[in-house]
C-alpha positions as CSV (number, residue, x, y, z in Angstrom):
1,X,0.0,0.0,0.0
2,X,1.6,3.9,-1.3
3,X,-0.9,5.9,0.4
4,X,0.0,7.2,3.9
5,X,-0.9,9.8,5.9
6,X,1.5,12.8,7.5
7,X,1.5,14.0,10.9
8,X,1.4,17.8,11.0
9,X,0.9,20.0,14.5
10,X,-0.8,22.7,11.8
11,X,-3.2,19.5,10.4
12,X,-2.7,16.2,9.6
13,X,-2.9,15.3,5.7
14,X,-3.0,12.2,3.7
15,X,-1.3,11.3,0.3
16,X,-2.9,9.1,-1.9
17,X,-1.9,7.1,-5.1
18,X,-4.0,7.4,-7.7
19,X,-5.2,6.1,-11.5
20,X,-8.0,7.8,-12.8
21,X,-7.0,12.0,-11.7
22,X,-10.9,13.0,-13.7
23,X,-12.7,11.1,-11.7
24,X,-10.8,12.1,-8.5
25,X,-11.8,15.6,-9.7
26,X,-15.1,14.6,-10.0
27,X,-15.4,13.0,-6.8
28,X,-13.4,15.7,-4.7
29,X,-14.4,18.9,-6.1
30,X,-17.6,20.6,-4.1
31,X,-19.1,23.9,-5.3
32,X,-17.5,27.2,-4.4
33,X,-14.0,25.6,-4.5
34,X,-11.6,27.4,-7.2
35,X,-8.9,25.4,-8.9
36,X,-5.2,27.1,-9.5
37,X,-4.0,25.0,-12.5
38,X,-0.5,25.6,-14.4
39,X,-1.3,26.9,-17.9
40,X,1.3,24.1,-19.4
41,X,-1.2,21.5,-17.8
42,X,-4.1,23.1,-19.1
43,X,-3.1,22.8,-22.6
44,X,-2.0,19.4,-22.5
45,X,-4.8,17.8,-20.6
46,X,-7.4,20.0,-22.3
47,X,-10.8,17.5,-21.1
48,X,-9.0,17.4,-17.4
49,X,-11.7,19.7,-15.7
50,X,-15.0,18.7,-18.1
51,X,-15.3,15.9,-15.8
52,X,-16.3,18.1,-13.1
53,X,-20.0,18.0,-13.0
54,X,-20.3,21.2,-10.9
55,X,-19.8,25.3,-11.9
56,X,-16.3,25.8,-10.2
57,X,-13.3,28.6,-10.8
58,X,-10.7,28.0,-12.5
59,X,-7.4,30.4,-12.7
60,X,-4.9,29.3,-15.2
61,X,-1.7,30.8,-15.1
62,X,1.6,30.6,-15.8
63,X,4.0,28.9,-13.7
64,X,6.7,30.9,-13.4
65,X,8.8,32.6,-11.2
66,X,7.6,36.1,-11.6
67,X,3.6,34.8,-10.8
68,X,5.0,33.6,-7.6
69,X,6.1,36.3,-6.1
70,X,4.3,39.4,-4.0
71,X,3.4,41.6,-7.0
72,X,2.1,38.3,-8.6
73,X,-0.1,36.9,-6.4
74,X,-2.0,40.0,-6.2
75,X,-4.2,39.8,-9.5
76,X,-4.8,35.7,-8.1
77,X,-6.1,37.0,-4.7
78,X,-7.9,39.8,-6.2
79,X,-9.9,37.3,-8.6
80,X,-10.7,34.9,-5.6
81,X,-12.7,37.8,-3.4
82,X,-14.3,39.0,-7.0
83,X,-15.4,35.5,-7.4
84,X,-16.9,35.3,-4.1
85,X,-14.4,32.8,-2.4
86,X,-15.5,32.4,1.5
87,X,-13.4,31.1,4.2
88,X,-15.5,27.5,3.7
89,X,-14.4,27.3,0.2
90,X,-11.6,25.4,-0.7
91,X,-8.2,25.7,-3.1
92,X,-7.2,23.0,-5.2
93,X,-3.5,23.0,-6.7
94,X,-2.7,21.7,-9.9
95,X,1.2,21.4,-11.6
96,X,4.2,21.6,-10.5
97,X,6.3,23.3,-7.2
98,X,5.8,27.0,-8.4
99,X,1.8,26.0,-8.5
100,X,2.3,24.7,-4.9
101,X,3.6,27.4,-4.0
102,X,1.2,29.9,-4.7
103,X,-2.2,27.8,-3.8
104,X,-0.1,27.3,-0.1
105,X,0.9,30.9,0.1
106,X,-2.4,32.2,-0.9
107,X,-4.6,29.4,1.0
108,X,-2.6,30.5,4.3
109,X,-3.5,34.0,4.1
110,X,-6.6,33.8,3.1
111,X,-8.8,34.4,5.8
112,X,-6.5,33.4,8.0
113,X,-6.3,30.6,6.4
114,X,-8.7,27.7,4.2
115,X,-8.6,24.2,3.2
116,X,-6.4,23.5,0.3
117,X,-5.9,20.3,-2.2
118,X,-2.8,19.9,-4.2
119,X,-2.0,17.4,-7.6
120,X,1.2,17.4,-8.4
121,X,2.1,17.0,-11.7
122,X,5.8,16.8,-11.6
123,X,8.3,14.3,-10.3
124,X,9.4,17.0,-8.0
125,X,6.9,17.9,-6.3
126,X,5.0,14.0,-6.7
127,X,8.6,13.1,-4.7
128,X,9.5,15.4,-2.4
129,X,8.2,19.2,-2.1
130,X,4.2,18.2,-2.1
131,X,5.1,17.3,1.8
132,X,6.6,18.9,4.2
133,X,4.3,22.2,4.5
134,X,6.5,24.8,3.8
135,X,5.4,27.9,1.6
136,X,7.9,30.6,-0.7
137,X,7.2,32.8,-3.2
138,X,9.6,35.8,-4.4
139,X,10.1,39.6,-3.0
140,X,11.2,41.7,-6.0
141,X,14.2,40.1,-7.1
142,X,15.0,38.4,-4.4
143,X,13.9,34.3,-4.5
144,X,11.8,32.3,-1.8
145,X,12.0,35.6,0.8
146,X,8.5,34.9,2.3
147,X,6.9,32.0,3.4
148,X,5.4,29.9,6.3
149,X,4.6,26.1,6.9
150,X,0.9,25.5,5.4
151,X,0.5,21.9,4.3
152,X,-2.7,20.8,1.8
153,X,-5.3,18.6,3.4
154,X,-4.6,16.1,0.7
155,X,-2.7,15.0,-1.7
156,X,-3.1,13.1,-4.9
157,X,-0.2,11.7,-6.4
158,X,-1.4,10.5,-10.6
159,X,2.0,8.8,-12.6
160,X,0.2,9.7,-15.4
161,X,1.4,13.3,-15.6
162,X,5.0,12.0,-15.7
163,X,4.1,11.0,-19.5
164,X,4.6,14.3,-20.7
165,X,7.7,15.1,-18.7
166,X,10.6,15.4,-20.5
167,X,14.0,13.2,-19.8
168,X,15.5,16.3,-18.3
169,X,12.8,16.8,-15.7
170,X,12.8,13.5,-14.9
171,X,16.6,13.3,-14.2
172,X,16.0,16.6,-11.9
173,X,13.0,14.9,-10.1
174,X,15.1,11.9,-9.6
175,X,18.7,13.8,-8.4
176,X,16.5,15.7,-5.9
177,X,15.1,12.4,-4.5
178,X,18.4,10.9,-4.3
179,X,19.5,12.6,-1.5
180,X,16.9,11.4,0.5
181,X,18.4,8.0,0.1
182,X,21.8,8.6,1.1
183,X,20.7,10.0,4.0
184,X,18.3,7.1,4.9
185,X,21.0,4.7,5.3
186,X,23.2,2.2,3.1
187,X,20.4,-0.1,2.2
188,X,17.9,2.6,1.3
189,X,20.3,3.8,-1.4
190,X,21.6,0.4,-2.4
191,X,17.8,0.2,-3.4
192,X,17.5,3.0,-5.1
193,X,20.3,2.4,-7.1
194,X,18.7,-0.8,-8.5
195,X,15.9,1.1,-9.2
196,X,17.3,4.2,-11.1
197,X,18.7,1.2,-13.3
198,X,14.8,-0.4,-14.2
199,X,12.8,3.0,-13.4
200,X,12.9,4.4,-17.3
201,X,12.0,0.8,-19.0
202,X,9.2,0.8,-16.2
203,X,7.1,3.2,-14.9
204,X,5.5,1.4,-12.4
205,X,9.1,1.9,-10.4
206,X,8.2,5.7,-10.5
207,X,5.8,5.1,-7.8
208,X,8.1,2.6,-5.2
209,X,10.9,5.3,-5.5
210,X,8.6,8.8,-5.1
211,X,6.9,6.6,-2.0
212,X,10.2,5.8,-0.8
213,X,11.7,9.0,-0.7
214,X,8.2,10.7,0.8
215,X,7.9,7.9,3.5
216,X,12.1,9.4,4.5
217,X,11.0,12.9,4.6
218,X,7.7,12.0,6.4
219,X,9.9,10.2,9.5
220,X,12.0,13.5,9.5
221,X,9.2,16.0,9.4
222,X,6.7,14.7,12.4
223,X,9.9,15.2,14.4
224,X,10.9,18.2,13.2
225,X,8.4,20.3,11.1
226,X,9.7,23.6,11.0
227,X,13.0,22.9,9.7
228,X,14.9,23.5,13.5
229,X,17.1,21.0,13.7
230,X,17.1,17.2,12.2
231,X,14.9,18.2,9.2
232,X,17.9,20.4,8.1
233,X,20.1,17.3,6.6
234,X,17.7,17.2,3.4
235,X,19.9,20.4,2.7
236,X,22.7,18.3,1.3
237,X,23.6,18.7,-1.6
238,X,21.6,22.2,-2.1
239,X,24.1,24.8,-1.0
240,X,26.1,23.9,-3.8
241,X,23.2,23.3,-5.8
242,X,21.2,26.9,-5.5
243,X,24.8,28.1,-6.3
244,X,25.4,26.3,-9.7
245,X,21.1,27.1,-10.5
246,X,22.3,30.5,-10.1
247,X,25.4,30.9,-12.2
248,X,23.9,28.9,-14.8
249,X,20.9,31.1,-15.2
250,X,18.9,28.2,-14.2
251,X,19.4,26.2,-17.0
252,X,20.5,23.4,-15.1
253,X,17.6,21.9,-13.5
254,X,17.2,22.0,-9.5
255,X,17.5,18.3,-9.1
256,X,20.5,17.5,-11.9
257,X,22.0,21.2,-9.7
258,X,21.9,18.7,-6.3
259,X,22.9,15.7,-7.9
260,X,26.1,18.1,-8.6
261,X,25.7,19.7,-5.4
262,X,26.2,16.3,-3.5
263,X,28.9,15.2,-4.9
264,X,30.8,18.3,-4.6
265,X,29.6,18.1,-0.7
266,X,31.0,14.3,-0.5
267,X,34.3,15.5,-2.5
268,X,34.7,18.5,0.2
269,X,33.3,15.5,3.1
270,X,36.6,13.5,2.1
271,X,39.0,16.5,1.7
272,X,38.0,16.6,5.4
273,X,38.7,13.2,6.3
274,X,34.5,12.3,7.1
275,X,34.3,10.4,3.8
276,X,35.8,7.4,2.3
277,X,36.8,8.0,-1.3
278,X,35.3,4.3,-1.8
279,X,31.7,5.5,-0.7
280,X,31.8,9.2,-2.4
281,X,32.6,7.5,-5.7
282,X,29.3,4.6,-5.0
283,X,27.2,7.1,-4.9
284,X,29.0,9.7,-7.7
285,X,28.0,6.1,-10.2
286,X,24.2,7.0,-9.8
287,X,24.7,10.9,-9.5
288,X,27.0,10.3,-13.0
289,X,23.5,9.0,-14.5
290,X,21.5,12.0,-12.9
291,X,23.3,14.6,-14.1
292,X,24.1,12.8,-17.8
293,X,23.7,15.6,-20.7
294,X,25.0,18.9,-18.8
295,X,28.1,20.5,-17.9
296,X,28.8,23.0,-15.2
297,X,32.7,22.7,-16.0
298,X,32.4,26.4,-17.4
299,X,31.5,27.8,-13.9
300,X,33.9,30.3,-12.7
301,X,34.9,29.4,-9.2
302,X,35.5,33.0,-8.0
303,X,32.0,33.8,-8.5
304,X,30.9,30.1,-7.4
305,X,32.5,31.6,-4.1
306,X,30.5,34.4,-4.4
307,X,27.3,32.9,-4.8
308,X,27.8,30.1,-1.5
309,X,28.8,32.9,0.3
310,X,25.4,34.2,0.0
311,X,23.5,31.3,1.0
312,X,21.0,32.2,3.4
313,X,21.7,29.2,6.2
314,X,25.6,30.9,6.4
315,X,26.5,32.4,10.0
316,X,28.8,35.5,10.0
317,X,31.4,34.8,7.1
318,X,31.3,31.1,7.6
319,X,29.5,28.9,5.7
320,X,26.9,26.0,6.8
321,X,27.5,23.1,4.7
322,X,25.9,19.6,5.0
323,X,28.5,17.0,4.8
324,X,28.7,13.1,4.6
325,X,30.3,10.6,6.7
326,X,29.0,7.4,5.2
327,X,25.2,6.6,4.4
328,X,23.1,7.2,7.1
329,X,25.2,9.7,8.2
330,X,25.0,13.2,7.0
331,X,25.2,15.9,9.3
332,X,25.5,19.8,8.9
333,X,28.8,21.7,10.0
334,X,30.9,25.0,9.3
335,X,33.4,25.8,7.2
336,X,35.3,28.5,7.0
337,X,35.8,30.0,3.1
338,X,39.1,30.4,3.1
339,X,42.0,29.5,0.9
340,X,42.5,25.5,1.7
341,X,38.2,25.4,0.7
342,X,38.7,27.5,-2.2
343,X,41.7,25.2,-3.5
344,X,39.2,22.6,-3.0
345,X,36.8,23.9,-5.0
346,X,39.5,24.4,-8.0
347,X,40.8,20.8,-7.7
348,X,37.1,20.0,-8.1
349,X,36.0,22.1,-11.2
350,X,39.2,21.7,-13.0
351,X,39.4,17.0,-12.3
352,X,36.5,16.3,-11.2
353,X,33.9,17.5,-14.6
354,X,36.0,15.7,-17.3
């Protein structure tokens, strides 16, 4: 059995596996709800809302990263009091992370907050940001400034929509799950390992591996929902990662970004004498796979500095990083950016991208 349910001190909330997403609609949907759908999902799944027997809202927008921001929620939240939304109605995401981002946002501040529904309809967020409550959208330039912790009241998880993903996305999906599984433990990742091996000839493996990887982050988040303390492992890999999204003008994926990210975390993990060079290079043979097709070899490392040095979990001029001893074993620490790192990071772009 997939389905499951998640502990949350705001509300609990359950995630369910399912085949047949229009007739979920039609089941689910009561009048008075409004549905936020991605614009892309609209126009390839054209007959997804006709199921829906009753008169209900739709706003179809674009995902992007300007609509989820301040400025860009405002035309959203504007439409919903013109429609007559009422703290009884409820929100029902449908897309991808920037989609659950502004149903949370918006469905937290509504009113003080109302009842909200997400479908995912990327490995992403079917993997890994559809839990875990937290909300972001943008301030101006500035990425992810304003949030909370809001979770849905239920989320559907449909394989189908991974149909019309492209290889790419479904690398990224997969190189952010990945993570999860090193930090499991060794026979966690040994397993996912044989997986990312069959999961492209069979879909059905889709599912066992975005369960998996929930069912991690689910055991992290009831003991630590508001990213305090334990939850703040499932960073590895990103520091690095937001860094190369950023340089690169986000044209590498966020997922194929960590997939870099962790191995450039393990490389700096056995520069520091936490890693064997035997386990970094196990799990550098799946991250190979991940990140197969791009190349951050161009990057130049004095504004790679920059941009870690920026990274919002830093303290003072000291970085946070999350590091690896061994599977099962990651753990956050400091580290000072000075001249012995930066080397590091050299040796690293210049041998370790050929």
């Amino acid at each position: 059995m997939l389905d499951f349910k998640v502990k949350s001190s705001i509300h609990d909330y359950e995630i369910e596996f399912v085949n047949d997403v229009r007739d979920i609609l039609k089941k689910n949907v009561l009048e008075g709800d409004v549905i936020i759908i991605d614009n892309k999902v609209n126009e390839l799944y054209p007959d997804l809302l006709e199921t829906i027997d009753l008169e209900v809202s739709v706003i179809s927008i674009d995902a992007n990263e300007g609509q989820k921001s301040y400025h860009g929620l405002i035309p959203i939240i504007q439409e919903l009091i013109l429609k007559g939304f009422r703290k009884n109605n409820r929100l029902i995401g449908i897309g991808g992370g920037i989609i659950q981002d502004i149903t949370a946002f918006t469905g937290s501040i509504m009113y003080r907050g109302v009842t909200w529904l997400f479908f995912p309809t990327t490995l992403l967020a079917q993997g890994d940001s559809c839990i875990g409550s937290k909300t972001s959208i943008n301030f101006g330039e500035f990425k992810n400034q304003l949030g909370g912790f809001f979770p849905p009241n239920k989320i559907f998880i449909n394989l189908d929509f991974l149909n019309t993903l492209s290889v790419s996305d479904l690398q990224s999906g997969l190189g952010e799950m990945a993570h999860y599984f090193v930090v499991a433990g060794k026979d966690e990742f040994y397993e996912y390992k044989l997986d990312y091996e069959k999961v492209f000839a069979d879909k059905r493996i889709f599912a066992k591996i975005i369960a998996n990887s929930l069912k991690i982050k689910k055991s992290y988040i009831e003991i630590d929902e508001f990213d305090q303390s334990e939850r703040q492992v499932f960073n590895y890999g990103h520091s690095f990662g937001h860094a190369i999204e950023s340089l690169t003008n986000y044209s590498v994926p966020h997922g194929i970004a960590v997939s870099f990210g962790m191995d450039m975390a393990n490389y700096v993990s056995v520069k520091r004498g936490y890693l064997t060079e035997t386990i970094r290079m196990e799990i550098r043979s799946v991250l190979e796979k991940i990140w197969t097709g791009f190349d951050i070899s161009n990057i130049d490392v004095a504004k790679f500095v920059v941009a870690l040095s920026k990274d919002k979990k830093n303290v003072g001029t000291e970085l946070r990083l999350i590091l690896c001893k061994g599977y099962g074993e990651v753990f956050k620490t400091s580290q000072k950016l000075d001249e012995e790192f930066i080397g590091w990071l050299e040796e690293y772009f210049r041998n370790e991208l050929a």
